[in-house]
N, C-alpha and C positions, 0 to 999 in steps of 0.2 A: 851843838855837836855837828850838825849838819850845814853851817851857815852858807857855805858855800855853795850849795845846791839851792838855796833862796832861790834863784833866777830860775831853777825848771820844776822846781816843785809846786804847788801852793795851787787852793782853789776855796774859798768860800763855799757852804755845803748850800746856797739858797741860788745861787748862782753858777750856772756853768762855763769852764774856762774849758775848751779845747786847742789844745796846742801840738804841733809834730811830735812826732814820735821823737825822742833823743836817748843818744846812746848811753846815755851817763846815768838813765834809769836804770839798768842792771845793775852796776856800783854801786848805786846808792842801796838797791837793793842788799848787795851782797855785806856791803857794812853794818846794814841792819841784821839779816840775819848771823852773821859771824858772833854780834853783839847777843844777841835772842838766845845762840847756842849755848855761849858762854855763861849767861845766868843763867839759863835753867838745865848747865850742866849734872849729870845725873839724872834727869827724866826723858823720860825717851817720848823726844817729842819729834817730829820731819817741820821743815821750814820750809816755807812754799813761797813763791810769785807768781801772783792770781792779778787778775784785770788788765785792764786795757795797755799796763805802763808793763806786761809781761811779756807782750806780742808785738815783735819788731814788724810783724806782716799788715799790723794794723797803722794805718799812717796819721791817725789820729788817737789823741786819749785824754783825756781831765787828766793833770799834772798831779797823780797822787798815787802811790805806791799802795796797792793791798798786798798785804802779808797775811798769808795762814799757815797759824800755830797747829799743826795735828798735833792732838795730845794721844798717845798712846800707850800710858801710863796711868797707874791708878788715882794719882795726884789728880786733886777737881782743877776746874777753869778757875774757879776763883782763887785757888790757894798760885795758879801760875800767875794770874795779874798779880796777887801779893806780892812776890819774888818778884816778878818785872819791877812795879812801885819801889819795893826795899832798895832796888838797886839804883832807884835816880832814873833808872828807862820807861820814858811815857810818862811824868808825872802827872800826865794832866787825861789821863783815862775814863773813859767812862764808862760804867758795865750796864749792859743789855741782858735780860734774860739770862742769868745766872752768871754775867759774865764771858756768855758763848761768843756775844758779838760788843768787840771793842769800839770806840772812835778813839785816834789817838792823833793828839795835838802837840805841835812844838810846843816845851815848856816856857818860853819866851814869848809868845805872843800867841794867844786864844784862838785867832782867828787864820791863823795861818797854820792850814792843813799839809802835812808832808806826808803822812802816813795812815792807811787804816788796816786795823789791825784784827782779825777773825780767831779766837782760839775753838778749837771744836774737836770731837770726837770723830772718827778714822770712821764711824759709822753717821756721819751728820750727813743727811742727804742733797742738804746745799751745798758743801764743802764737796760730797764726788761731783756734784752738777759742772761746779765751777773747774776744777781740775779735768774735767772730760770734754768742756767748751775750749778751754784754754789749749788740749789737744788737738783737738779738730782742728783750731784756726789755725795752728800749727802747722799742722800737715794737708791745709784748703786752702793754699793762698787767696787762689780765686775770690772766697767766700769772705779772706780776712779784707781783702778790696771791695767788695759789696757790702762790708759792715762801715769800712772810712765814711762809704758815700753815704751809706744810711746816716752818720751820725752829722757828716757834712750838712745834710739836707735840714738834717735835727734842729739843728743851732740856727742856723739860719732861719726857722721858722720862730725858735723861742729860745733864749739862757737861762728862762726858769728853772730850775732843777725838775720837778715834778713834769712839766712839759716833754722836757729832753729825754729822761727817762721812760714815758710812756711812748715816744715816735721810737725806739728802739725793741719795743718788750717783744713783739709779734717776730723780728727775726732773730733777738736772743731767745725764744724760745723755742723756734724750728730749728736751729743749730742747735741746741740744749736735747730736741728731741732726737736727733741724727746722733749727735757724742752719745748718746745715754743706750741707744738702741747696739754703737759703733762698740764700745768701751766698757758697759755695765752690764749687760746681757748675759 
C-alpha cells in the first residue's frame, strides 16, 4: 500500500536508524489515519500522530510513524484490532497487553517497520504523557532542538536500540514532567 514511502520509512526494532526529519511524514500519516477512520467507522474513536515523525521542530527521528487510536467507545481494543485485521489493515499485528499496544508491520516484508500503532483508552495515562510531550515540543522549539542534539549525541555513542533509548529517558522525562504539570494539572 505504502510502497512508495520505502525510502523514508522503515527501521529494524534491534537497531536504530535516525534520519532528518521529512516532510512526507505527515502524508503518510494522514493516509494512514483517513484509512483507520474509515474501518472503524461508527466508533468513536480520535486518531493521533505521536512521536518523533510528529514533530517537524525535531530535526531528527527513527523513520517510523506512531499512531494512537483513542478508543472512546464502548468497543474493547481487541474487538478494534479485529476490525483493523478483517479489513486487510496491519496484517501482520501483534497485541500487547490486551491488545492496548500494537507493533505493526508491512504485510510484505516482516522486518520492515512503517508503522507502530498504540490503541488505548482516553484515560491511559501513557497516551495523555505522550500527547502532552508532543505539545510542549510543539510550542518549545528551543527544547525540540536540545532533544535533536540529545539524540544526535545518542547514536553516535551506540545504534543499539536499548542504548539509544536509555541516553534519551532522563530528558524525555523532564519534558514529560513540565507537559504533565503544563497540560494535565
Amino acid at each position: 500500500m505504502l510502497q512508495k514511502y520505502k525510502e523514508v520509512i522503515g527501521s529494524d526494532l534491534r537497531h536504530i536508524k535516525l534520519v532528518p526529519y521529512n516532510p512526507l511524514w505527515p502524508e503518510i500519516f494522514f493516509e494512514n489515519k483517513a484509512r483507520l477512520e474509515e474501518i472503524l467507522k461508527g466508533i468513536n474513536i480520535q486518531v493521533e500522530h505521536i512521536g518523533s515523525t510528529s514533530l517537524p521542530t525535531v530535526r531528527l527521528a527513527k523513520p517510523i510513524i506512531d499512531i494512537a487510536i483513542i478508543n472512546q467507545s464502548e468497543v474493547t481494543t481487541s474487538d478494534i484490532v479485529n476490525i483493523i485485521k478483517r479489513h486487510g489493515f496491519y496484517k501482520n499485528m501483534d497485541c500487547v497487553e490486551d491488545c492496548g499496544s500494537l507493533r505493526v508491520t508491512e504485510p510484505n516484508n516482516k522486518e520492515f517497520t512503517y508503522n507502530y500503532l498504540d490503541v488505548d483508552r482516553p484515560s491511559n495515562k501513557s497516551l495523555k504523557y505522550k500527547l502532552a510531550f508532543k505539545r510542549y515540543m510543539l510550542e518549545h522549539p528551543y527544547k525540540a532542538e536540545q532533544y535533536s542534539q540529545i539524540k544526535e549525541e545518542a547514536i553516535k555513542k551506540s545504534v543499539l536500540y536499548n542504548d539509544y533509548i536509555h541516553s534519551k529517558e532522563e530528558f524525555i522525562s523532564q519534558i514529560t514532567d513540565k507537559a504533565r504539570a503544563l497540560y494535565l494539572n
